[in-house]
Structure formats: structure tokens, C-alpha cells
C-alpha positions as CSV (number, residue, x, y, z in Angstrom):
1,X,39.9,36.5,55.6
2,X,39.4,33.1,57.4
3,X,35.8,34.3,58.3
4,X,35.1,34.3,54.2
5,X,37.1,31.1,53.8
6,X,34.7,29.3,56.1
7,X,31.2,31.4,54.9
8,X,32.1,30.3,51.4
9,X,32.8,27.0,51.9
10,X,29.8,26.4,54.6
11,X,27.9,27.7,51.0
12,X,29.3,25.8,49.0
13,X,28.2,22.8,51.1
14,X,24.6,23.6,51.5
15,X,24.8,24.0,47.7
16,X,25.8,20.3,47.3
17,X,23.7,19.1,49.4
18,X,20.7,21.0,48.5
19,X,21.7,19.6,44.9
20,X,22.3,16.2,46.0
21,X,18.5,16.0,47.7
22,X,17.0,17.6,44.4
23,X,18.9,14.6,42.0
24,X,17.6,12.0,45.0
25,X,14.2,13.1,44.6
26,X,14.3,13.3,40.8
27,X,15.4,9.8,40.5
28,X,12.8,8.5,43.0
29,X,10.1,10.4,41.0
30,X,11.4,8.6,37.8
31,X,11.3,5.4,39.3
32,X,7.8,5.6,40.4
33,X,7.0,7.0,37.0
34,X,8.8,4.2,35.2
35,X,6.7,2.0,37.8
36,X,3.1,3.6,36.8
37,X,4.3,3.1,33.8
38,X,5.0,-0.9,33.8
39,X,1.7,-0.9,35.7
40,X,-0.5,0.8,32.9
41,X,1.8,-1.7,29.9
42,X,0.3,-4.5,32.3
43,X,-3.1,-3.3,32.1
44,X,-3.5,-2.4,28.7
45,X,-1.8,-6.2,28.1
46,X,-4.6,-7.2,30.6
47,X,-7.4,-5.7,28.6
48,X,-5.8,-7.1,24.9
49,X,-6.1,-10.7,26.6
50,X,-9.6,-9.7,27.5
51,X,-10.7,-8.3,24.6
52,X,-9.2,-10.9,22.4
53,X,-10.8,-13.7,24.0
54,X,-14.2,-12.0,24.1
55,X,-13.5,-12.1,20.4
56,X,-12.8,-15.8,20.2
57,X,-16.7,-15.9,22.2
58,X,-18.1,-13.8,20.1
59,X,-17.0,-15.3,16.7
60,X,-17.6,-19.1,17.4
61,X,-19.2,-20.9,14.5
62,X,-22.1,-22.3,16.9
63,X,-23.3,-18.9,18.1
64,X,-22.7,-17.1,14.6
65,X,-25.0,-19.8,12.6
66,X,-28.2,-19.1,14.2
67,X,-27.7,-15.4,14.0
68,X,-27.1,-15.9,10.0
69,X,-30.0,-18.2,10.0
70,X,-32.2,-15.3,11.5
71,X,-31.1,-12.2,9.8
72,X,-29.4,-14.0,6.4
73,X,-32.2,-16.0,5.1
74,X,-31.5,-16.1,2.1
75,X,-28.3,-16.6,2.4
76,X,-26.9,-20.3,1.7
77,X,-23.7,-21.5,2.4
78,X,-20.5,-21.9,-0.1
79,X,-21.0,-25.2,-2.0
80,X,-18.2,-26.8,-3.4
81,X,-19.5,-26.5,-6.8
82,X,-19.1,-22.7,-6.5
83,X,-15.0,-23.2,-6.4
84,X,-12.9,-22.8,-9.1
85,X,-9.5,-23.0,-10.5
86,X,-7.4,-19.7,-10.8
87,X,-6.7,-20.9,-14.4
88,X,-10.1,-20.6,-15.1
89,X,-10.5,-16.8,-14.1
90,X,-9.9,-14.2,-16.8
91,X,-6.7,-12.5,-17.3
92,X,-6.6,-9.1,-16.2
93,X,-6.4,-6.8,-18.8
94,X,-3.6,-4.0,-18.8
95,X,-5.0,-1.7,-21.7
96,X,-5.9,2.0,-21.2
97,X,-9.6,1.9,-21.4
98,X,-10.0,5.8,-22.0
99,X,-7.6,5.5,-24.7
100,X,-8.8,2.8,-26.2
101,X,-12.3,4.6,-26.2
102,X,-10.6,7.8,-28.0
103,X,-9.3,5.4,-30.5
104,X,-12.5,3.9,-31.7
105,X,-14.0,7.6,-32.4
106,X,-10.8,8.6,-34.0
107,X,-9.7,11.6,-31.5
108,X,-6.7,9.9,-30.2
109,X,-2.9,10.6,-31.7
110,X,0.1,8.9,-30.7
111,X,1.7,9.8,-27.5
112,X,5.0,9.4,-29.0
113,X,5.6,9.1,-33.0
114,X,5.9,5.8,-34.4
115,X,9.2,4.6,-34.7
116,X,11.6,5.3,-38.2
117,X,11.9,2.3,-39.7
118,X,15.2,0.7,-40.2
119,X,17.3,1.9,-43.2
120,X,18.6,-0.5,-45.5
121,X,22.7,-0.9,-45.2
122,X,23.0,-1.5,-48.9
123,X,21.3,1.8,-50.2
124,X,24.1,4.2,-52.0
125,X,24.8,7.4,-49.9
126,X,24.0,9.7,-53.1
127,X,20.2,8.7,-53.2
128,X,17.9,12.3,-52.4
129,X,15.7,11.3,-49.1
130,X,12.2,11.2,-49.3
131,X,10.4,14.1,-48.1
132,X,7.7,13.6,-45.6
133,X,4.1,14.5,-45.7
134,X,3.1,17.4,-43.9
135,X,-0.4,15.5,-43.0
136,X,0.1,13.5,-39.5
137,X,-0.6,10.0,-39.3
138,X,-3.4,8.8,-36.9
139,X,-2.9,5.5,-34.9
140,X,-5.5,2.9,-36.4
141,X,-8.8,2.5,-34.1
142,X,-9.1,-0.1,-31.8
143,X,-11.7,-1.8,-34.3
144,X,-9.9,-1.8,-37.2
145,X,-6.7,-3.4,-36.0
146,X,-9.0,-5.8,-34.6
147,X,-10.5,-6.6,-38.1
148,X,-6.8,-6.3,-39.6
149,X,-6.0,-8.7,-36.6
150,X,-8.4,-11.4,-37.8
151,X,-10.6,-13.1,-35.2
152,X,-8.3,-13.3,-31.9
153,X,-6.7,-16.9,-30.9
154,X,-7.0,-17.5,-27.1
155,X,-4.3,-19.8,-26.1
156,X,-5.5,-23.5,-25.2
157,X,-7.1,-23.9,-21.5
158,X,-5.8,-27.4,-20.1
């Protein structure tokens, strides 16, 4: 019995130990992995520096206006006159453009119908309501809302 006592136990120290060793070696592997690592985050940081300053060379006004002068003849530079104000660009227009061209040549309907209009609050309860035509009504064309419209007033540029 004391014979099993002492094999198992001389086991179960080879077992830690051979466990320790492996946990020793897997944390020095880490650490020279997390070393590579910081090494190859240094040189790619390296390279960045590089790279950005062979930018900064490469894009310097004196070496870039003799290259436009060669191969951008025509070419002239910005003049102030060219500049202008935001106010004066035009407005951006937020129409449907298909639907607007579907309206001139009358295919277009609504998308949704046109809104009932308001009854009045005064109108006795016994009068019969109207009855609706069975024909449906087609949103006017661009153009002739236009021409309803009269000639369009465009507010007063300072």
C-alpha cells in the first residue's frame, strides 16, 4: 500500500512539473511573439514616416509646376476672376425629374388622391351629399400650372 502511495504521488509530481515547464515555455513563446509583434508595429510606423515624407517631396509646388507646364499646356492657372460667391450658384432643385416628364405628356396620376376639402361647419346635417364622378381626375401638367402660375418671381439677389 505504501509502495502505491509513493508511485502515485512521484506521478503526480512529474505531472506538475511537466505542466509547469509547458506553461513556462508558452509564456516565453508569447512574449517573444508580443515582441515580433512591437517590432513589425515599429516598422510599419517606420515605413508611414517614409512614405509620407516621400509624399511631402513628391507633391512640392516647385517640382509639380514644371511638370504641369510640360504635360498641361493648356492649362492656366485659377484666376481670381473665376471665384464666386455661393449666393450666386443656383439652388439645387428637389423635383422628381421623371415625374415631372410624365406630367408634361399627361401619363402621370397622383400618387396619393388629393386631399377632401374642408366641409363647411355651418351646413345643416339633412343636406343629400354630392355624388362623385366616376371619371378620375389627372394632376395638371407641369406646363400648365406653370402658365396658371404666371411668369415665376425669383426672389431678389443682394
Amino acid at each position: 500500500m505504501l509502495r502505491i502511495l509513493n508511485i502515485l504521488a512521484i506521478c503526480v509530481l512529474v505531472g506538475s512539473a511537466v505542466y509547469a515547464y509547458s506553461i513556462k515555455y508558452q509564456t516565453s513563446y508569447r512574449a517573444e511573439q508580443i515582441a515580433k509583434t512591437k517590432l513589425e508595429i515599429k516598422a510599419e510606423r517606420d515605413a508611414i514616416a517614409v512614405l509620407r515624407a516621400d509624399w511631402a517631396f513628391m507633391t512640392r509646388p516647385e517640382r509639380l509646376q514644371p511638370l504641369a507646364d510640360k504635360y498641361l499646356p493648356d492649362y492656366t492657372p485659377l484666376q481670381v476672376t473665376q471665384l464666386v460667391s455661393a449666393q450666386s450658384l443656383p439652388q439645387k432643385t428637389r423635383g422628381d425629374s421623371i415625374g415631372a416628364k410624365l406630367s408634361e405628356i399627361g401619363l402621370s396620376a397622383p400618387a396619393t388622391p388629393p386631399a377632401a376639402p374642408a366641409a363647411p361647419t355651418n351646413t345643416p346635417k339633412s343636406e343629400p351629399a354630392k355624388a362623385k364622378s366616376a371619371t378620375p381626375k389627372v394632376a395638371p401638367t407641369a406646363k400648365a400650372a406653370a402658365n396658371q402660375q404666371g411668369p415665376s418671381q425669383e426672389p431678389k439677389k443682394p
